[in-house]
C-alpha positions in Angstrom: -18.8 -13.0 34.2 -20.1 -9.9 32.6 -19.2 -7.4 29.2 -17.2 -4.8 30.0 -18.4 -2.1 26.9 -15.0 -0.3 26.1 -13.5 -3.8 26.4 -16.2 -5.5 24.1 -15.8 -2.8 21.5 -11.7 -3.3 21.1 -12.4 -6.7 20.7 -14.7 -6.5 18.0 -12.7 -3.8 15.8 -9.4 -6.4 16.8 -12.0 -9.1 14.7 -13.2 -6.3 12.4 -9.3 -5.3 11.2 -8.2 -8.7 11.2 -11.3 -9.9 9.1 -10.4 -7.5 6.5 -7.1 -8.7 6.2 -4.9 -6.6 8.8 -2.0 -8.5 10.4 -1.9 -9.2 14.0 1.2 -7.0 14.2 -0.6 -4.2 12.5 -3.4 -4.1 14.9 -1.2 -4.3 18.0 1.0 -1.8 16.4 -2.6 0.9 16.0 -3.7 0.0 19.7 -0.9 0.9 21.2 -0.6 3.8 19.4 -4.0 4.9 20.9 -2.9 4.1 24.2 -5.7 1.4 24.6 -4.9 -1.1 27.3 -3.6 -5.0 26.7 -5.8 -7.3 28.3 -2.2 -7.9 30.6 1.3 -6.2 30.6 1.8 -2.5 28.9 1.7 -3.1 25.3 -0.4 -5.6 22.7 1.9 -8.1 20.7 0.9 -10.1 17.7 0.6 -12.9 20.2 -1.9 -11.5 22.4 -4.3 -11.6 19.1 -3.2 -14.1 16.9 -2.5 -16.9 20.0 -1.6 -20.4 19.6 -2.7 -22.6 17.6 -2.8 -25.7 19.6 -3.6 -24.5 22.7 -6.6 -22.5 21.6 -4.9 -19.0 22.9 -5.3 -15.5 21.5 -8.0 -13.0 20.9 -8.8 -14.4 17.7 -9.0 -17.9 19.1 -11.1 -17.4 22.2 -14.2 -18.7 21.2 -15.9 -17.1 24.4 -16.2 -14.1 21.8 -18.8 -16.2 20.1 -20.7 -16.8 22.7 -19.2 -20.4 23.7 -17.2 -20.8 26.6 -14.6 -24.2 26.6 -13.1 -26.1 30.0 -10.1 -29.0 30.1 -8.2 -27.3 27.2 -5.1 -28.3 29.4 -3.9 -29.8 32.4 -1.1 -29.4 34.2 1.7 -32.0 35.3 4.8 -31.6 37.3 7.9 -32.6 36.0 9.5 -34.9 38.9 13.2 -33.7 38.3 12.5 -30.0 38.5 9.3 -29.6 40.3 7.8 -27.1 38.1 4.1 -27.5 36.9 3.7 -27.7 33.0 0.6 -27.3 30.9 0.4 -30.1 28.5 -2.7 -29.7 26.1 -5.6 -32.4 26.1 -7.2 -34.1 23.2 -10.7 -32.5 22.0 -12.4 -35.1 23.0 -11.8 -34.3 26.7 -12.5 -30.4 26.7 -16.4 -29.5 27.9 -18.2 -26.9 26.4 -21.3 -24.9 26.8 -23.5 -21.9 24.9 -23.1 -18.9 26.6 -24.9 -16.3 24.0 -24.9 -13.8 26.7 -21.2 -13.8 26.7 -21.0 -13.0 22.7 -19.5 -10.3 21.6 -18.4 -10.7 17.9 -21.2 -13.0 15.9 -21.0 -15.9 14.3 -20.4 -15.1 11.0 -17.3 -12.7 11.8 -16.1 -15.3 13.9 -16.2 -17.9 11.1 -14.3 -15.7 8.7 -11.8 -15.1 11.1 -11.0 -18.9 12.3 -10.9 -19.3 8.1 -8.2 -16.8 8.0 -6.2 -18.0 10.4 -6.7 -21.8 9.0 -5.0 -21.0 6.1 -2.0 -18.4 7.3 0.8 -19.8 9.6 0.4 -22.9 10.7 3.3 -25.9 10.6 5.1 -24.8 7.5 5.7 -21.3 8.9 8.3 -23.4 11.3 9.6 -25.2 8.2 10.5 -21.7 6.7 14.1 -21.5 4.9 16.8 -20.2 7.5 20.1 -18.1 6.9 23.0 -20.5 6.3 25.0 -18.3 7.8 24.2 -18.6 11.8 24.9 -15.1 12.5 23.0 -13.0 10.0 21.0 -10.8 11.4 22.7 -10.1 14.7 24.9 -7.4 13.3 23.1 -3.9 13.7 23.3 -0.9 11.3 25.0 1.9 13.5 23.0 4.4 11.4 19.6 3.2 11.9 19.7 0.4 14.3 18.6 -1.9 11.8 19.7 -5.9 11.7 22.4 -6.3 9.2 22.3 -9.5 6.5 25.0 -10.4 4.3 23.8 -10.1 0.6 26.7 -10.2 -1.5 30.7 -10.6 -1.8 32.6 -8.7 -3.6 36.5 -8.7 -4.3 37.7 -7.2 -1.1 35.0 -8.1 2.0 31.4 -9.4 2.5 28.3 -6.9 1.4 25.8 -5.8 4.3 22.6 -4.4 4.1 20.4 -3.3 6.9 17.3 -5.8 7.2 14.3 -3.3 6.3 14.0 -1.1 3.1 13.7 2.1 4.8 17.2 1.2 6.4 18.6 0.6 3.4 19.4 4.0 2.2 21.1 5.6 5.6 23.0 2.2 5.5 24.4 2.4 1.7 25.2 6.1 2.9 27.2 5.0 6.2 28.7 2.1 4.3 30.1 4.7 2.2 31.8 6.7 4.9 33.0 4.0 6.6 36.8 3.2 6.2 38.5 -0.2 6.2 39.9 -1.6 9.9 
């Protein structure tokens, strides 16, 4: 294994940004605007940075960044009805680890700040996060902008939409006020 330069350097300003306080989304958004290339597919997603958690995925996670490269994260098992392999993750205590400092390319320190970010954003109660009680919301899109549609109100007569983002909102409440009655 060798460091590929151009490579290194988008990895280090992907730990710079986030370090700083720049969301995951933000960055992927600004790389593929530049037209930089995803370490797989054609366009960077939040994922490809920010990972998972458990399974020790994502740029941000990797810690081959910092210079220490980790075997036996997982192992795979096949599921007897199906026959498909499945990755199931193994407990710390069985992965292997060794110092590769020739293999660094972000630093210790930057790499510290970034796992503390990420230990205190996300994690299990972004599951437990409240839900629309009404199972549709969302689904319905403006036919101005494009934008989801969410129920915010009642009044008299029918239900009140709004188009999900604030910049939507405007060319909604205009198209809402053309529209007539079925």
């Amino acid at each position: 294994m060798e460091i590929v330069p151009d490579e290194a350097n988008v990895i280090g300003r992907i730990f710079s940004l986030y370090a700083v306080g720049t969301a995951p989304r933000s960055i992927a958004a600004m790389l593929n605007r530049e037209g930089i290339a995803p370490p797989r597919g054609t366009r960077w997603n939040a994922s490809t940075i920010n990972g998972n958690s458990q399974r020790g995925h994502g740029i941000l996670r990797n810690p081959l960044y910092s210079g220490r490269q980790i075997w036996n994260r997982v192992r795979m098992v096949k599921n007897p009805s199906t026959g498909k392999r499945l990755s199931r993750v193994n407990p710390e205590s069985e992965w292997q680890s060794v110092d590769v400092p020739h293999l660094r390319i972000v630093d210790q320190a930057l790499f510290a700040r970034v796992a503390q970010r990420l230990s205190t954003v996300g994690g299990p109660q972004a599951k437990q996060a409240s839900r629309s009680k009404r199972m549709l919301s969302g689904l319905l899109k403006c036919g101005c902008c494009g934008g989801g549609m969410t129920i915010i109100g009642a009044d008299v007569a029918a239900l009140v939409f709004s188009a999900a983002f604030t910049e939507n909102r405007v060319s909604a409440k205009m198209a809402r006020d053309t529209m007539s009655p079925r």
